[in-house]
C-alpha positions in Angstrom: 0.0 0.0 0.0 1.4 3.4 -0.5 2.5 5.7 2.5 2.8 2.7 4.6 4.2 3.7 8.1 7.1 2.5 10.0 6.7 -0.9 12.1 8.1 1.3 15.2 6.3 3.8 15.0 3.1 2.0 15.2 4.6 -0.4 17.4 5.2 2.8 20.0 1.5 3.9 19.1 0.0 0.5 20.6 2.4 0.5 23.6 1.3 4.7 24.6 -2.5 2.9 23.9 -1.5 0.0 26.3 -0.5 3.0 29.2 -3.2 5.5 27.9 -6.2 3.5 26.3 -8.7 5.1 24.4 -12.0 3.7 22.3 -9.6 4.3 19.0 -6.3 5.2 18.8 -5.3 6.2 14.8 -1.4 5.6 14.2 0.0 8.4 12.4 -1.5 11.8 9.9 -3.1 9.7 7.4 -4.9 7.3 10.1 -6.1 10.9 11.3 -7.1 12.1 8.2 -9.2 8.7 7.3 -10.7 8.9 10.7 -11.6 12.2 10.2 -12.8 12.0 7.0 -15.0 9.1 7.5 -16.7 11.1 10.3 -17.0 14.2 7.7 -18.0 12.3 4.8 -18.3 8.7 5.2 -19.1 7.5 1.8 -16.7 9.5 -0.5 -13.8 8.7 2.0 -15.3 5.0 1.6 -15.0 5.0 -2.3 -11.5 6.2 -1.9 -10.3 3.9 0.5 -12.1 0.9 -2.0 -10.5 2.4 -4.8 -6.8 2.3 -3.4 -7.0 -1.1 -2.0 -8.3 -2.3 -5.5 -5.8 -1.0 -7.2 -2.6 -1.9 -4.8 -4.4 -5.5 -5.0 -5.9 -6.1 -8.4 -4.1 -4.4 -10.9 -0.5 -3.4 -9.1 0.1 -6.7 -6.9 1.8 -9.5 -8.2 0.8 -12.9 -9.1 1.6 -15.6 -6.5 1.6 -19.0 -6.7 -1.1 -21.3 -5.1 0.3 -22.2 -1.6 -1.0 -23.7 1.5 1.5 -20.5 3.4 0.7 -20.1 6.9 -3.2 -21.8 6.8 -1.6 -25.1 7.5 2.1 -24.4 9.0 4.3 -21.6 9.8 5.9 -19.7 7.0 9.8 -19.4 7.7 10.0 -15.9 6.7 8.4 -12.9 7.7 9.0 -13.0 11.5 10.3 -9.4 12.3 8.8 -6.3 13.1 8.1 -5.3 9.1 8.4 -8.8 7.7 10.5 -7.7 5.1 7.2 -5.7 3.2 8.8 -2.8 1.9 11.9 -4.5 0.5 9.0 -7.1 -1.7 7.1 -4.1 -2.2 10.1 -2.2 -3.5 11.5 -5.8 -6.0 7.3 -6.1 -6.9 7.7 -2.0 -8.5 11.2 -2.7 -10.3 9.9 -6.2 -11.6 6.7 -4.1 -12.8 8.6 -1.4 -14.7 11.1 -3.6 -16.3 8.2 -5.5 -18.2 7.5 -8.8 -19.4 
């Protein structure tokens, strides 16, 4: 997803929450801004949000073989703070706009 946020920083978010608990507890300015504007206007912010996630998903992610991953047993990868999301994320672009 674009703008994603650093592990930590959320990480510290959920600890403060932990010590300071609150209904909701956004992590960062653009969990701020969707929480705000989803309490201004609800369904545009709604079509937004849809429209992002389709398009990271649909048409930007990359095909992956079928797998039974971590439904059945453990995947051996992926155990850190980030799991390694950004550096995929960042070999998925390059892949994309080298081409077939």
């Amino acid at each position: 997803m674009p703008l994603m946020d650093d592990p930590a920083k959320v990480v510290d978010i959920i600890v403060r929450a932990s010590v300071y608990p609150r209904e909701e507890v956004p992590a960062g300015w653009k969990a701020r801004s969707a929480y705000w504007g989803h309490r201004i206007a609800p369904d545009i912010t709604e079509r937004i949000s849809a429209g992002v996630a389709r398009k990271e998903q649909f048409e930007l992610g990359s095909p992956v073989p079928s797998s039974s991953n971590a439904i059945h047993q453990p995947t051996p990868g992926g155990t850190g703070v980030d799991g390694g999301v950004r550096a995929r994320m960042e070999r998925e672009d390059a892949a994309r706009k080298a081409g077939p």
